[in-house]
ZASEBA-286614 format. One line per 5 residues: their letters; for each residue x, y, z of N, C-alpha, C. Coordinates in nm, 2 decimals. Example, Ala and Ser with C-alpha at 12.3 -4.5 7.8 and 13.67 -1.06 7.14 Angstrom:
REM ZASEBA-286614
as) 1.32 -0.57 0.78 1.23 -0.45 0.78 1.32 -0.33 0.78 | 1.28 -0.22 0.71 1.37 -0.11 0.71 1.29 0.00 0.79 $
REM end
This chain:
REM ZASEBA-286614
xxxxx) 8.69 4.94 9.20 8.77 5.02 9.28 8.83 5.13 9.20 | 8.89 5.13 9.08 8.96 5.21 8.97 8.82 5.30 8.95 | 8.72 5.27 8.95 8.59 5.37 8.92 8.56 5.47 9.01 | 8.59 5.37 9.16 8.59 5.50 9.29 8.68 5.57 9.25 | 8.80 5.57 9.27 8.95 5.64 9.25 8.89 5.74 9.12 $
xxxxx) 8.85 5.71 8.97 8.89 5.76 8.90 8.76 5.88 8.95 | 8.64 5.84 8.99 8.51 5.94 9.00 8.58 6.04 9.12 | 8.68 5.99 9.23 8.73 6.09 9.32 8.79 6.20 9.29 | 8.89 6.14 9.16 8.97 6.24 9.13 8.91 6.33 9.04 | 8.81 6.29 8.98 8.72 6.36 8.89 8.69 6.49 8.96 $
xxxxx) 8.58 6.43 9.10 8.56 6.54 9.18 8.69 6.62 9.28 | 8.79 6.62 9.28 8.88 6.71 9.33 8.94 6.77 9.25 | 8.92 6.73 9.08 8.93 6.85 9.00 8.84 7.00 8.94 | 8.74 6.90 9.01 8.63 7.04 9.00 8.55 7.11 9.09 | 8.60 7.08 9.20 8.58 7.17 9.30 8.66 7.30 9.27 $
xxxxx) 8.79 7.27 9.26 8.86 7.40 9.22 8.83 7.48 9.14 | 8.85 7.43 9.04 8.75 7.49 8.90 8.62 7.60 8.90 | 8.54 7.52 8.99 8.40 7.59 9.00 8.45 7.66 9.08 | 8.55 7.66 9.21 8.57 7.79 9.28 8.61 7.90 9.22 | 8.70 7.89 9.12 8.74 7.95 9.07 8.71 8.05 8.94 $
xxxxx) 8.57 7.96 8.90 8.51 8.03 8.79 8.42 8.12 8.90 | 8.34 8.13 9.03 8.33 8.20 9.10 8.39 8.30 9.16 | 8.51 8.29 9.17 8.63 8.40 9.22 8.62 8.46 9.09 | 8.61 8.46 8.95 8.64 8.55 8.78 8.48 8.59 8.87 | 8.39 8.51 8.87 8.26 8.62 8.85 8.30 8.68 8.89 $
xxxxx) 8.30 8.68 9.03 8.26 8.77 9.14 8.34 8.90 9.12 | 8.46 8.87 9.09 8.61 8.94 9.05 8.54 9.07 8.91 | 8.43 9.01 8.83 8.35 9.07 8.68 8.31 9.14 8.72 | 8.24 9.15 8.87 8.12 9.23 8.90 8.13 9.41 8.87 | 8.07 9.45 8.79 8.09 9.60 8.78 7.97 9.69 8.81 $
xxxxx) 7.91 9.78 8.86 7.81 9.84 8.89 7.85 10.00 8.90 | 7.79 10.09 8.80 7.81 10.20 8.81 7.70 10.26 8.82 | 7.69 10.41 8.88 7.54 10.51 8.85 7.64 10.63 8.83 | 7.55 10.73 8.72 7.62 10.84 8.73 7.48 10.92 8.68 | 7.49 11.06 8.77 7.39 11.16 8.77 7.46 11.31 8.68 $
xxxxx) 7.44 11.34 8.53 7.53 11.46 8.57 7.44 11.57 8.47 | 7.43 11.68 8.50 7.38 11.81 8.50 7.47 11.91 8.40 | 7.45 11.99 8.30 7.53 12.06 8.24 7.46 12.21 8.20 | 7.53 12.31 8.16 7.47 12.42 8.09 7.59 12.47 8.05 | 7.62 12.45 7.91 7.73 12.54 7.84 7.71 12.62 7.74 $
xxxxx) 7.84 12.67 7.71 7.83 12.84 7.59 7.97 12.80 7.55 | 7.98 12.74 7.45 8.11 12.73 7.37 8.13 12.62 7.28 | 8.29 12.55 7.27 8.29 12.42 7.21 8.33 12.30 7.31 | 8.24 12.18 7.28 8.28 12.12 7.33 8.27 11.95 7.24 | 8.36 11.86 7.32 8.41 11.74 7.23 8.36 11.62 7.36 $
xxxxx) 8.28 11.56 7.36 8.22 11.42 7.45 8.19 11.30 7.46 | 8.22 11.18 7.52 8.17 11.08 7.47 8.20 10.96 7.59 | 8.11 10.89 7.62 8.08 10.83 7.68 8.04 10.68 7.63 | 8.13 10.57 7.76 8.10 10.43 7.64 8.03 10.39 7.73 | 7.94 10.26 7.78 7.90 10.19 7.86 7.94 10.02 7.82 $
xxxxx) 7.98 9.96 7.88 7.94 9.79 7.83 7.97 9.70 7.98 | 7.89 9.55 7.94 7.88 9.53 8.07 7.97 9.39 8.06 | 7.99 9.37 7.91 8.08 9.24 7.88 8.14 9.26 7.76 | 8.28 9.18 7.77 8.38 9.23 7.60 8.31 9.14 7.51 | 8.37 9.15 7.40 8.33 9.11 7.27 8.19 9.19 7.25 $
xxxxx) 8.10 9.02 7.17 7.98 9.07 7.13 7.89 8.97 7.26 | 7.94 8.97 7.37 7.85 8.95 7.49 7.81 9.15 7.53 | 7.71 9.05 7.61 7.66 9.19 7.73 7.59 9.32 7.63 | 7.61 9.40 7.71 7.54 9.53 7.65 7.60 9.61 7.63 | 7.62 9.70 7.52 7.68 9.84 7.43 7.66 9.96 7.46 $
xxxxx) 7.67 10.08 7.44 7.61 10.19 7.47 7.72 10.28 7.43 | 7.71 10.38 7.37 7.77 10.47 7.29 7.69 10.62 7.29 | 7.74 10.74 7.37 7.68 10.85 7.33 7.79 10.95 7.34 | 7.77 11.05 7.25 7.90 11.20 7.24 7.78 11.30 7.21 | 7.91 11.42 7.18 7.85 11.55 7.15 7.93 11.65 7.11 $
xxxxx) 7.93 11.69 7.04 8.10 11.78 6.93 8.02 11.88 6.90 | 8.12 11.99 6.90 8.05 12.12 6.81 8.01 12.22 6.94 | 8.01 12.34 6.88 8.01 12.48 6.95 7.83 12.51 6.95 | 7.80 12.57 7.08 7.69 12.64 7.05 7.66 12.63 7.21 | 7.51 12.62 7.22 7.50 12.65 7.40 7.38 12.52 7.44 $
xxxxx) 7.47 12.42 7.51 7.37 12.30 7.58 7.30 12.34 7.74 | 7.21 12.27 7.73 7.14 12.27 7.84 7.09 12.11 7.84 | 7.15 11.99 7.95 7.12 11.86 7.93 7.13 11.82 8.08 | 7.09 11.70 8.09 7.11 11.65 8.22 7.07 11.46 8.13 | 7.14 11.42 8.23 7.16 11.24 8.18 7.22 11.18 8.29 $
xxxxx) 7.14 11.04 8.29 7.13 10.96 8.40 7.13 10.76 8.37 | 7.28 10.78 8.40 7.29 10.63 8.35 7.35 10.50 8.45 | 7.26 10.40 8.46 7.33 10.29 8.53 7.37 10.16 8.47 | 7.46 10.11 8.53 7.51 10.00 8.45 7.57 9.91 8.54 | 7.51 9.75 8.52 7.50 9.66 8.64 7.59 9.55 8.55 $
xxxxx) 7.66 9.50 8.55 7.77 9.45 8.43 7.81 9.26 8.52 | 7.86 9.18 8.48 7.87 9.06 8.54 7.79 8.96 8.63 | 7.84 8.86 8.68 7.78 8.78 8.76 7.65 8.71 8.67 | 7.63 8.72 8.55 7.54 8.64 8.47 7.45 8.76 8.45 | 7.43 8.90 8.51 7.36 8.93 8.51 7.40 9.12 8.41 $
xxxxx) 7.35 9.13 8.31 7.38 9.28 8.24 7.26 9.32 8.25 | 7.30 9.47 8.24 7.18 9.58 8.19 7.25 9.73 8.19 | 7.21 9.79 8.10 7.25 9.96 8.08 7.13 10.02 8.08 | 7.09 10.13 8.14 6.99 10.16 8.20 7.05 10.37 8.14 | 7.00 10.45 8.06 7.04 10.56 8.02 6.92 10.64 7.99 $
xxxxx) 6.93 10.77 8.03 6.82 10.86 8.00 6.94 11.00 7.98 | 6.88 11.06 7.84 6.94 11.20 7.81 6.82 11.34 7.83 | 6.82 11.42 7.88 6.76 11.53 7.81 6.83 11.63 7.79 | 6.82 11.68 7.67 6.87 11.79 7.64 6.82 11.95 7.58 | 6.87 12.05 7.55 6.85 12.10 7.47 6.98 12.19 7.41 $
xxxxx) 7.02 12.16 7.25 7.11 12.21 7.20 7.07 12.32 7.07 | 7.18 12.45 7.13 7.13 12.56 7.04 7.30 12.57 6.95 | 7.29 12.57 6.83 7.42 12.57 6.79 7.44 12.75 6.77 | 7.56 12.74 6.81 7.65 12.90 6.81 7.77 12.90 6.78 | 7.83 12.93 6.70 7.98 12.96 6.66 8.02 13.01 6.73 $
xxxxx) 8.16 12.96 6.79 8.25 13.04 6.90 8.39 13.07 6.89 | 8.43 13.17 6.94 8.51 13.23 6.85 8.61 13.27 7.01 | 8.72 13.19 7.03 8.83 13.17 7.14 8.89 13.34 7.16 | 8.85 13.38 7.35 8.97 13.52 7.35 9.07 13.52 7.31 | 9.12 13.61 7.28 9.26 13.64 7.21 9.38 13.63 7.29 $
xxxxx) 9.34 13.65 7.42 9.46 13.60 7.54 9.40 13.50 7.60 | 9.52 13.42 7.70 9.45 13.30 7.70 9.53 13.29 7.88 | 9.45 13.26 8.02 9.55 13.28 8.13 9.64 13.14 8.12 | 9.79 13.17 8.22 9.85 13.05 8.25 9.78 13.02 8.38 | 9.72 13.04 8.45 9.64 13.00 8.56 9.56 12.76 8.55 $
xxxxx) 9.61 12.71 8.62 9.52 12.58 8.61 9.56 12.53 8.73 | 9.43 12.41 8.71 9.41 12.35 8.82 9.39 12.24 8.76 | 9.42 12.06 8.87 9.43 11.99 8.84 9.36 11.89 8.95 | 9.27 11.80 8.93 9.31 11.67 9.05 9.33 11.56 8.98 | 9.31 11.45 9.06 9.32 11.30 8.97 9.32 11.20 9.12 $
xxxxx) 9.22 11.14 9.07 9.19 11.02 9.21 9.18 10.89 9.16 | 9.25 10.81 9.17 9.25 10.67 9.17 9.19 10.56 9.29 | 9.16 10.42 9.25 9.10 10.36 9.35 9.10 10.21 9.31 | 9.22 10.16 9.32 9.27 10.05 9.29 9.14 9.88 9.36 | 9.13 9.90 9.45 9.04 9.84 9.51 8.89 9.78 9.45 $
xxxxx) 8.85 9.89 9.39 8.72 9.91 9.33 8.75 9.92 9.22 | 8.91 9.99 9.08 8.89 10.00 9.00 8.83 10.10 8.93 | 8.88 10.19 8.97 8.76 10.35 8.91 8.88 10.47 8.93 | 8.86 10.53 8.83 8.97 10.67 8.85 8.87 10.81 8.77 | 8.91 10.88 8.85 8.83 10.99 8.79 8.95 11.16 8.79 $
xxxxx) 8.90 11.23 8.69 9.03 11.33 8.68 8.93 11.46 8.64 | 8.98 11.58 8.68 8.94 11.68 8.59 9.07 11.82 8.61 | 9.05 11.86 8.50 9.16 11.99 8.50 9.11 12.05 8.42 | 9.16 12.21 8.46 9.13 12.30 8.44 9.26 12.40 8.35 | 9.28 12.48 8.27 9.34 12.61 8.21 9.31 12.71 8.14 $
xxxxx) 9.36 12.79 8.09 9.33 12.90 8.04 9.23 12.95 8.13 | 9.24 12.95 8.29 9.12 12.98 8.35 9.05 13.16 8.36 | 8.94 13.16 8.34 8.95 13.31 8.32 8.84 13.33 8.51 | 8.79 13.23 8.48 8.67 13.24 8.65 8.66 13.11 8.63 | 8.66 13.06 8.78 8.69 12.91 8.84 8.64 12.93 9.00 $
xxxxx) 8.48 12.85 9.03 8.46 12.86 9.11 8.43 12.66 9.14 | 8.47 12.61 9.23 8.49 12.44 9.21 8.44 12.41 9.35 | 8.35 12.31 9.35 8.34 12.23 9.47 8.31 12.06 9.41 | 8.48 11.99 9.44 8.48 11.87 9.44 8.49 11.76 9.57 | 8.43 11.64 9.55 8.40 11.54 9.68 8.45 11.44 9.64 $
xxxxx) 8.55 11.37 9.73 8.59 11.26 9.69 8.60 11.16 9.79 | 8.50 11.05 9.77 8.54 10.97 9.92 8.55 10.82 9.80 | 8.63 10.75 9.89 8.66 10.59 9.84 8.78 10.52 9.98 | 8.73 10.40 9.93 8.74 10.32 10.03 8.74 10.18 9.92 | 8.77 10.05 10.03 8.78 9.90 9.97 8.64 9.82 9.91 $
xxxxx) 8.57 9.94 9.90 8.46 9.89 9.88 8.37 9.97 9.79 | 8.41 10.13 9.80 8.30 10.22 9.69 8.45 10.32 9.68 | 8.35 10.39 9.53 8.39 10.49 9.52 8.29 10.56 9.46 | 8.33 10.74 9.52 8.20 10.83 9.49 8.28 10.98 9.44 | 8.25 10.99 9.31 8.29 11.11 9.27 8.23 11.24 9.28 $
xxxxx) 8.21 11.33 9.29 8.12 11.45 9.31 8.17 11.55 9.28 | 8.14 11.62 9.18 8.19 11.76 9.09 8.07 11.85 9.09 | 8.09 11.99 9.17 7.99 12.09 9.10 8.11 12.24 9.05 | 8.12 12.24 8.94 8.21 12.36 8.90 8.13 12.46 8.77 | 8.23 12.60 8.82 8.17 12.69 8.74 8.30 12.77 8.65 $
xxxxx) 8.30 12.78 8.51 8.38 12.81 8.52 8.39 12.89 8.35 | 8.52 12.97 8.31 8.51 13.06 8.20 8.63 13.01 8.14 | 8.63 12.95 8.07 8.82 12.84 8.08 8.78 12.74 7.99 | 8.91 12.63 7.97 8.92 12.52 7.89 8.91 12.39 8.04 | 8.80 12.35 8.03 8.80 12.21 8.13 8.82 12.09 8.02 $
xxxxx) 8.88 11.99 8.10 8.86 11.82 8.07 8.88 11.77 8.18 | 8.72 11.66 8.18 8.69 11.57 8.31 8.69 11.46 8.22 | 8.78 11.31 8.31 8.75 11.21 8.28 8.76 11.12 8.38 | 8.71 10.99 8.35 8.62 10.88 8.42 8.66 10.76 8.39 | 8.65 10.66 8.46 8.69 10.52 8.38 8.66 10.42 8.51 $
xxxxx) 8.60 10.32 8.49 8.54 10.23 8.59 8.59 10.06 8.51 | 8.70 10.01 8.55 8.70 9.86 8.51 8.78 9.76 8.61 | 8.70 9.67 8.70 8.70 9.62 8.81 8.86 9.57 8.85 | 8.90 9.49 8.69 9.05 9.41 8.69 9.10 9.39 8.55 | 9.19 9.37 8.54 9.23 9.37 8.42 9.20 9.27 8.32 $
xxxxx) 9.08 9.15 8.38 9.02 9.02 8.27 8.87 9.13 8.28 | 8.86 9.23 8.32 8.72 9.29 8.26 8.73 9.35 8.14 | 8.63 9.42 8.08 8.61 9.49 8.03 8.60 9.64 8.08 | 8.62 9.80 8.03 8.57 9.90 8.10 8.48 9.91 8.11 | 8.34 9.94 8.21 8.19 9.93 8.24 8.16 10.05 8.20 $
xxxxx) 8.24 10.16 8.23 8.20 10.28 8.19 8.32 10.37 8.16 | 8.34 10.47 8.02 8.48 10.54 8.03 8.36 10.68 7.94 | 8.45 10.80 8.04 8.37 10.88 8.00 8.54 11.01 7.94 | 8.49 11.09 7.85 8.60 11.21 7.84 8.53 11.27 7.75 | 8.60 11.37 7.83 8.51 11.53 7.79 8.60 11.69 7.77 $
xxxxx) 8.61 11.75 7.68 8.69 11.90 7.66 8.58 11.95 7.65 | 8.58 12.08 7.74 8.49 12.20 7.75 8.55 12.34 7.69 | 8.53 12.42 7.60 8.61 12.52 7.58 8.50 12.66 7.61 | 8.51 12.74 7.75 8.38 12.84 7.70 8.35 12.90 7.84 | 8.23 12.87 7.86 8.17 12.93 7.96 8.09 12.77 8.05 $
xxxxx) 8.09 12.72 8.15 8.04 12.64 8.15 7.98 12.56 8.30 | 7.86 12.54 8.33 7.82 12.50 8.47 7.80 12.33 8.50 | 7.92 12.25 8.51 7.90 12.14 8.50 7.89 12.10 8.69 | 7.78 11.95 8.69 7.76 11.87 8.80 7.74 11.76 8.75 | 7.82 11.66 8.85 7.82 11.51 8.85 7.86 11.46 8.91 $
xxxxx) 7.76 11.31 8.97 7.81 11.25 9.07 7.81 11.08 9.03 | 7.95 11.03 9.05 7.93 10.90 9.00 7.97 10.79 9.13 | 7.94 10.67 9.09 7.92 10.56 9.19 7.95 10.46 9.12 | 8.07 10.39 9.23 8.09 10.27 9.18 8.14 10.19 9.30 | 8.14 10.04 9.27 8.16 9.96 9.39 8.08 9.85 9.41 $
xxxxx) 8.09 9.78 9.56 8.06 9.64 9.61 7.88 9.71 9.69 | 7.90 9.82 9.70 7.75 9.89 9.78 7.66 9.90 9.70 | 7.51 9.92 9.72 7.44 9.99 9.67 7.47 10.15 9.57 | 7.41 10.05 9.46 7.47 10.19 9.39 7.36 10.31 9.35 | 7.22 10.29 9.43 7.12 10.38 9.44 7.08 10.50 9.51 $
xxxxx) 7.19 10.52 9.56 7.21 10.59 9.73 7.23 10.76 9.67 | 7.27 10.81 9.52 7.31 10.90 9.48 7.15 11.03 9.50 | 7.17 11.12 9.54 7.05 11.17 9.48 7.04 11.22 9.33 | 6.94 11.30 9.24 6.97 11.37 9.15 6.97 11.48 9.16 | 7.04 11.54 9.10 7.14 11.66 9.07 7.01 11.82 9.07 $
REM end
């Protein structure tokens, strides 16, 4: 009898348990895509992390780009993070011509700013703009309990900084953090995805 009782209570302590290590997964799950397109003339400072688990689990990913001259790149990265299941998925092309640049001598008070948060899903994305000399911008922002979708196509003669950051809850890790200063001349596009949806739905740029 003490062996029924003790095997019962055995199992009413681990029902919860297991539910509960399933609520952390599910709660882990991170999924990002991002598509983004560039052509610059000046200096610029960049870098982008990926990982799909802390410590020395999961997968790493580390790429930047420093220094003045004139890029032409486009890069395309996905990142499927928890539930037992990693992978970082990255493609760069580029081409980089180095050019010394040398900042106008006046500089406008003219800027612009957004900043979008999405507590739900965990993703915030920002970009601002100053010293604007030409600023031509078409930004898209949709989010909901379930996705979120960034979309930037801007043109512009000015100091930009766009940044990104994707981490589900605060027992995650960040799946993706991106930041970027542009100083120059510069034609940036990007569209990022994150959430509980399919995260294939983006076209390319």
């Amino acid at each position: 009898m003490r062996g029924i009782l003790l095997l019962t209570l055995i199992m009413l302590l681990a029902v919860p348990l297991c539910c509960a290590d399933s609520v952390a997964m599910e709660r882990a799950l991170q999924n990002v895509t991002e598509h983004t397109w560039m052509y610059f003339q000046g200096y610029m400072d960049e870098t982008r992390i990926f990982q799909t688990e802390p410590g020395f689990s999961g997968q790493k990913l580390v790429v930047g780009t420093r220094g003045s001259g004139t890029v032409s790149r486009t890069q395309h990265s996905e990142i499927y993070g928890g539930n037992e299941y990693d992978e970082v998925s990255f493609n760069e092309w580029g081409v980089f011509d180095y050019k010394p640049y040398n900042p106008p001598l006046t500089k406008s008070d003219l800027k612009n700013a957004l900043c979008a948060k999405n507590y739900a899903v965990g993703s915030v994305f920002s970009e601002s703009y100053s010293d604007i000399r030409d600023l031509v911008k078409d930004t898209n922002i949709y989010q909901d309990n379930q996705i979120s979708v960034y979309s930037i196509d801007t043109e512009l003669q000015g100091t930009a900084r766009i940044g990104a950051r994707v981490q589900r809850d605060p027992n995650t890790v960040p799946a993706y953090v991106m930041g970027g200063t542009y100083v120059g001349q510069l034609n940036y596009r990007s569209d990022i995805e994150t959430g509980n949806s399919s995260i294939l739905t983006l076209p390319c740029p």
